[in-house]
C-alpha positions as CSV (number, residue, x, y, z in Angstrom):
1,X,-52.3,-19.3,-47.7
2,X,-52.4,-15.6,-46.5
3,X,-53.5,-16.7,-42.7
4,X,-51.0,-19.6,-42.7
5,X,-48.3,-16.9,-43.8
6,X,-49.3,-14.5,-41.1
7,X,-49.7,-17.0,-38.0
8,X,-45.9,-18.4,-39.2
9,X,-44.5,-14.7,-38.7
10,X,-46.5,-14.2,-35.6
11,X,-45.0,-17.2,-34.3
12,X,-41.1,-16.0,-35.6
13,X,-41.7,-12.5,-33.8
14,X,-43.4,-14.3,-30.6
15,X,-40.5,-16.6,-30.7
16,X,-38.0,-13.5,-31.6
17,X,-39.6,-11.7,-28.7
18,X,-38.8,-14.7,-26.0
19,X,-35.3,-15.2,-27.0
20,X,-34.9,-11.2,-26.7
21,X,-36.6,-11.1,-22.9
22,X,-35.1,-14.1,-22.3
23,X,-31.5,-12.8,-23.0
24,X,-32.1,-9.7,-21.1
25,X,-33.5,-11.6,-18.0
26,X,-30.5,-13.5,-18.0
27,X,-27.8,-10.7,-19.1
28,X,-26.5,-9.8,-15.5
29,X,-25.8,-14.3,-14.8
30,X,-24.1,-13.8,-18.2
31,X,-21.9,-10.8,-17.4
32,X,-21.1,-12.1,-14.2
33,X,-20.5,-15.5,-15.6
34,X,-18.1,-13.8,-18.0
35,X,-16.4,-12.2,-14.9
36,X,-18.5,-8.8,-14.2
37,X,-18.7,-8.6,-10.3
38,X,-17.9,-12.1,-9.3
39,X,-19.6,-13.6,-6.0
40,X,-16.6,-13.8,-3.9
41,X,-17.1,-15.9,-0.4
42,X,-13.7,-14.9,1.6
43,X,-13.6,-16.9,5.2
44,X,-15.9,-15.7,7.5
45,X,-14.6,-13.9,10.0
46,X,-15.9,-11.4,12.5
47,X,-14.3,-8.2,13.3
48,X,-17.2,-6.9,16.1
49,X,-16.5,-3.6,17.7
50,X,-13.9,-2.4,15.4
51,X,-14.6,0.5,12.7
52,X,-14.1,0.8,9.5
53,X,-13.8,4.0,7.4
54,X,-14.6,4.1,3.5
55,X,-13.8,7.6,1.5
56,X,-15.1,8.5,-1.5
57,X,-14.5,11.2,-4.4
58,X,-16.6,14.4,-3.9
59,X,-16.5,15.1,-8.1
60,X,-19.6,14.8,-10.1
61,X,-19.0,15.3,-13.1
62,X,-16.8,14.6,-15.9
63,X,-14.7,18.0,-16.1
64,X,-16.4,21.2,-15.6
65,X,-19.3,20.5,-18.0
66,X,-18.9,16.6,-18.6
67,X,-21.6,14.2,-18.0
68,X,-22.3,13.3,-14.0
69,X,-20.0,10.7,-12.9
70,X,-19.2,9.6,-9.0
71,X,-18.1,7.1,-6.6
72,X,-18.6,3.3,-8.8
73,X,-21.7,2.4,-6.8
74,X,-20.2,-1.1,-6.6
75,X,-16.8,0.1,-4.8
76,X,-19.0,2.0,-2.5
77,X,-21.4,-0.8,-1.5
78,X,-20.0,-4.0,-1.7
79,X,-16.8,-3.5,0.9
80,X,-19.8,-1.4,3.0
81,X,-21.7,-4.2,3.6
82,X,-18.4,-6.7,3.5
83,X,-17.8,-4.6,7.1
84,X,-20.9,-4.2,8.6
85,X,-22.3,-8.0,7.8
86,X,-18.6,-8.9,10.0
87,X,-19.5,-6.9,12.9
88,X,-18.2,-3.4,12.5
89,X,-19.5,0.2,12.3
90,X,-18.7,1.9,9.2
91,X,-18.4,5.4,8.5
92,X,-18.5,7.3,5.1
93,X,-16.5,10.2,4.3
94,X,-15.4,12.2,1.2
95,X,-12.9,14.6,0.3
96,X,-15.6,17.9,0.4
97,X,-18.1,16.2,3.0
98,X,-21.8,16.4,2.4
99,X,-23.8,14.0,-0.9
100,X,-21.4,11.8,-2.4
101,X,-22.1,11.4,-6.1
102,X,-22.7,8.3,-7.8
103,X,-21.9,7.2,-11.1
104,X,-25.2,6.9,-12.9
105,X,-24.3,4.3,-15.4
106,X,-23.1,1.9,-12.3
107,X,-26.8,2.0,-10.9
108,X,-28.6,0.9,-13.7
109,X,-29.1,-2.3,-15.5
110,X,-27.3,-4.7,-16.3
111,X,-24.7,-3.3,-14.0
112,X,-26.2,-2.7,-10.7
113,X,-25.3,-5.5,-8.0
114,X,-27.2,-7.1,-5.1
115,X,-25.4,-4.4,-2.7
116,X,-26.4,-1.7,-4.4
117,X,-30.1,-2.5,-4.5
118,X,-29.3,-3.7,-0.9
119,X,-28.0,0.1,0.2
120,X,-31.2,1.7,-1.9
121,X,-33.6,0.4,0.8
122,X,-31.0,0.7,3.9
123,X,-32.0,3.9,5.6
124,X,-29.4,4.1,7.4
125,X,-26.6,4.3,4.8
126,X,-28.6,6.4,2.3
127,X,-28.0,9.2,5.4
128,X,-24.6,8.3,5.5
129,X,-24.0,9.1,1.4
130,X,-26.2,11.9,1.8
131,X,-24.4,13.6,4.8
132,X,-21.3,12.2,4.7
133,X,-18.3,13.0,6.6
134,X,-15.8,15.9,5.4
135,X,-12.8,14.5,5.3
136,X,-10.7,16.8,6.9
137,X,-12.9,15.9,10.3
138,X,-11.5,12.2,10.1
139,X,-9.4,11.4,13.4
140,X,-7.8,8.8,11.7
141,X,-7.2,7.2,15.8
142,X,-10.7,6.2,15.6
143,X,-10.3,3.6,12.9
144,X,-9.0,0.2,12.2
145,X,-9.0,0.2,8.8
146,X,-9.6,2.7,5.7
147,X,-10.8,1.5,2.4
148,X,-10.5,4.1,-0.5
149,X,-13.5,3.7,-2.6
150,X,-12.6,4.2,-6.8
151,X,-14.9,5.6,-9.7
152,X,-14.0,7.9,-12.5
153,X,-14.4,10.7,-9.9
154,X,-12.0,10.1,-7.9
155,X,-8.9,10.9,-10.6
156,X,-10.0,14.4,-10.1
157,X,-10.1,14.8,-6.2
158,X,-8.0,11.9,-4.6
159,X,-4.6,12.7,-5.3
160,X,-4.9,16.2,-5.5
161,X,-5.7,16.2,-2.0
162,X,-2.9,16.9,0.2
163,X,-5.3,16.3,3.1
164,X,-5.9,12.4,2.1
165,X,-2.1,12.0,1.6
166,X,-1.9,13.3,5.6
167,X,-4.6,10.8,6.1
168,X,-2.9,7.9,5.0
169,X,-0.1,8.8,6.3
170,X,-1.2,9.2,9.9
171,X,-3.0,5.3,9.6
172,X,0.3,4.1,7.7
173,X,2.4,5.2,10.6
174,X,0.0,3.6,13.0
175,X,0.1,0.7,10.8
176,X,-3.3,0.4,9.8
177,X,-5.1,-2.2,7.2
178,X,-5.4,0.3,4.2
179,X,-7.2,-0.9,0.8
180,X,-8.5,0.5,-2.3
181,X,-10.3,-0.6,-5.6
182,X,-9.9,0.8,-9.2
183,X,-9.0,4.7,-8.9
184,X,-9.4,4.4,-5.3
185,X,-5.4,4.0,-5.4
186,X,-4.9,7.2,-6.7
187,X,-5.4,8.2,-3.3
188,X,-2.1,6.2,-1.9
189,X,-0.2,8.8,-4.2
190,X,1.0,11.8,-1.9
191,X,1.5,9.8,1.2
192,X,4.7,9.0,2.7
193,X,6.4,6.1,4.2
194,X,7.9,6.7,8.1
195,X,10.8,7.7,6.0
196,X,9.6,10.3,4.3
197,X,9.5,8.0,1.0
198,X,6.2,7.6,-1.1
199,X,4.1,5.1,0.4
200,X,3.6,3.3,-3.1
201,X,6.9,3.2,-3.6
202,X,8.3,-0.3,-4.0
203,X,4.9,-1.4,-3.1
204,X,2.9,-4.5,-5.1
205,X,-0.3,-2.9,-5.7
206,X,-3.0,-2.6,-8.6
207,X,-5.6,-0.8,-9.7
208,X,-7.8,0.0,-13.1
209,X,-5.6,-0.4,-16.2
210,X,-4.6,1.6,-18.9
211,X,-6.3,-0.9,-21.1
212,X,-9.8,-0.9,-19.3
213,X,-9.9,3.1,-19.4
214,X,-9.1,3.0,-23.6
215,X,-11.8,0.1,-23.9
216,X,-14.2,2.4,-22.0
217,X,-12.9,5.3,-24.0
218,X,-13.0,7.6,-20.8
219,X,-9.8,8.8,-21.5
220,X,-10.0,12.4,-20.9
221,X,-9.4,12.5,-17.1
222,X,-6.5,14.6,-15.4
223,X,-4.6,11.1,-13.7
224,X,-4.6,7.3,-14.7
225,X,-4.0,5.4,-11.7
226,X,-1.4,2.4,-13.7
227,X,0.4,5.3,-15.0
228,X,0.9,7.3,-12.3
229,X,1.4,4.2,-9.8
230,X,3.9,3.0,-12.3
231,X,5.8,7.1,-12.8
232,X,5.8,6.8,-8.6
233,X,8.0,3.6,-8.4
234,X,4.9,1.0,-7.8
235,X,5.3,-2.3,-9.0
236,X,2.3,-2.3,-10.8
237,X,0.4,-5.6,-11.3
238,X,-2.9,-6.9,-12.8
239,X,-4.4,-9.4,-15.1
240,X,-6.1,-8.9,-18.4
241,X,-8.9,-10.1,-20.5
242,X,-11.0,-10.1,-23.5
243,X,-12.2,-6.7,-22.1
244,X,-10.3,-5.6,-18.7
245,X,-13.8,-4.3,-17.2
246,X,-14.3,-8.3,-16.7
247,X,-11.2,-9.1,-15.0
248,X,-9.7,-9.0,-11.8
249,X,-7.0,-8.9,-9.6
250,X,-5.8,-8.3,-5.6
251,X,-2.8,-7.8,-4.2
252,X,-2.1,-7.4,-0.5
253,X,1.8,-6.1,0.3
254,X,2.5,-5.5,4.1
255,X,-0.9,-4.4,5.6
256,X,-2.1,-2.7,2.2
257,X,-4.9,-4.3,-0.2
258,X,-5.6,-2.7,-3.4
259,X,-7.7,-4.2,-6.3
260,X,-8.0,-3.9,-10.0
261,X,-11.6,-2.6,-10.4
262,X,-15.3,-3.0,-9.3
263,X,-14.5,-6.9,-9.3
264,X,-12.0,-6.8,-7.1
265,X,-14.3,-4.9,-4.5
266,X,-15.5,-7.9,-2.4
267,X,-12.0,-10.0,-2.6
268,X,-9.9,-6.6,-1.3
269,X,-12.8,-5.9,1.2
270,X,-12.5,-9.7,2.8
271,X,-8.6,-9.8,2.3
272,X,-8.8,-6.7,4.5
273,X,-10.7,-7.8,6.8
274,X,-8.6,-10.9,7.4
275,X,-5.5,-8.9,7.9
276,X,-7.4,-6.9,10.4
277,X,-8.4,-9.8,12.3
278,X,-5.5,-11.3,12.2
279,X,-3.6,-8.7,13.2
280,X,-5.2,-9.0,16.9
């Protein structure tokens, strides 16, 4: 009776044990499933010999003495690749120049995505996050487009820099195919319009939501990119669900595409690239 007791709890943990490996095996299908990254296939389009410049947060950690955060290796990554798989060269800058932080937690299981595994074995862009571009070198002349990466970072650097704001003003007033994802949009905030208005205001945009930011319970950062868009005149828009970090949402307004968070990343990135192409 003992041995036929023991081999039937061996066989409940054994059994315990596949359901657990399975489950994790089969967590990221899940999450995306449930929304988290979503494949997106945009038309196909091909934008060869034009450039592309992405620009990410320089801030690594959380406050002076928070936990290391970055660039949302997903907003980085995805557009990246979106760009150079159409046919264009793709630079990388960030507001202080130099190695571009990354958000630890968007790196590792379950949340890491094909792109960023992709990037982790491309030579060529691990130089470019290494070494990348100080911002205040960007001739804005030599791009057709400027994608504004997001990640919890960039809500200390992006709209405190008046030299982003003069950025984005310069490729607005050359009517350039602008984009951003998540706090990315924070970076719209202190350019101007050829008027001398706020570029964001009046302007349908998105970006992360108030919600998704109380759900994460990250809530101790300087700006929140729905408020702030909202207090500058934006009309504000996005979708909701169970928990925001699995929706999504894109808006283009004019020749500006911003997205809701890391989902939106490979919608905004192929909306933009439409507009650019067909904009020729």
């Amino acid at each position: 009776m003992k041995r036929s007791k023991r081999a039937k709890l061996w066989i409940v943990i054994s059994l315990v044990i596949a359901v657990i490996a399975l489950v994790l095996v089969l967590l990221p299908s899940i999450l995306q499933w449930l929304g988290l990254h979503p494949e997106y296939k945009g038309e196909s389009v091909s934008a060869a010999g034009r450039k592309a410049l992405i620009i990410t947060t320089s801030t690594g950690t959380l406050g002076e003495d928070g936990p290391e955060t970055g660039v949302y290796s997903s907003e980085l990554t995805i557009p990246y690749y979106v760009f150079e798989d159409a046919g264009m060269a793709v630079d990388i800058a960030s507001i202080e120049g130099g190695t571009i932080p990354i958000e630890p937690m968007s790196i590792r299981y379950p949340l890491i995505t094909a792109e960023d595994r992709r990037a982790q074995k491309d030579a060529a862009f691990q130089e470019k996050v290494r070494d990348s571009i100080f911002l205040s070198d960007v001739s804005v002349d030599s791009y057709d487009l400027i994608y504004l990466a997001g990640g919890w970072g960039a809500a200390y650097d992006f709209a405190q820099s008046a030299t982003l704001g003069q950025k984005i003003t310069e490729a607005n007033e050359r009517g350039m195919i602008l984009g951003s994802v998540c706090h990315g949009a924070l970076g719209f905030l202190q350019a101007k319009e050829t008027d001398g208005r706020p570029l964001v205001e009046g302007k349908r945009m998105t970006a992360v939501t108030n919600k998704q930011i109380l759900e994460l319970g990250i809530t101790q950062l300087p700006l929140h990119p729905e408020e702030e868009l909202r207090n500058a005149g934006t009309l504000f828009e996005s979708n909701a669900a169970f928990r925001d970090i699995l929706a999504t949402h894109v808006v283009a307004d004019g020749h500006i595409v911003t997205g809701q968070n890391q989902n939106s990343s490979a919608e905004a990135a192929h909306r933009m690239l439409q507009l650019l192409v067909g904009s020729q």
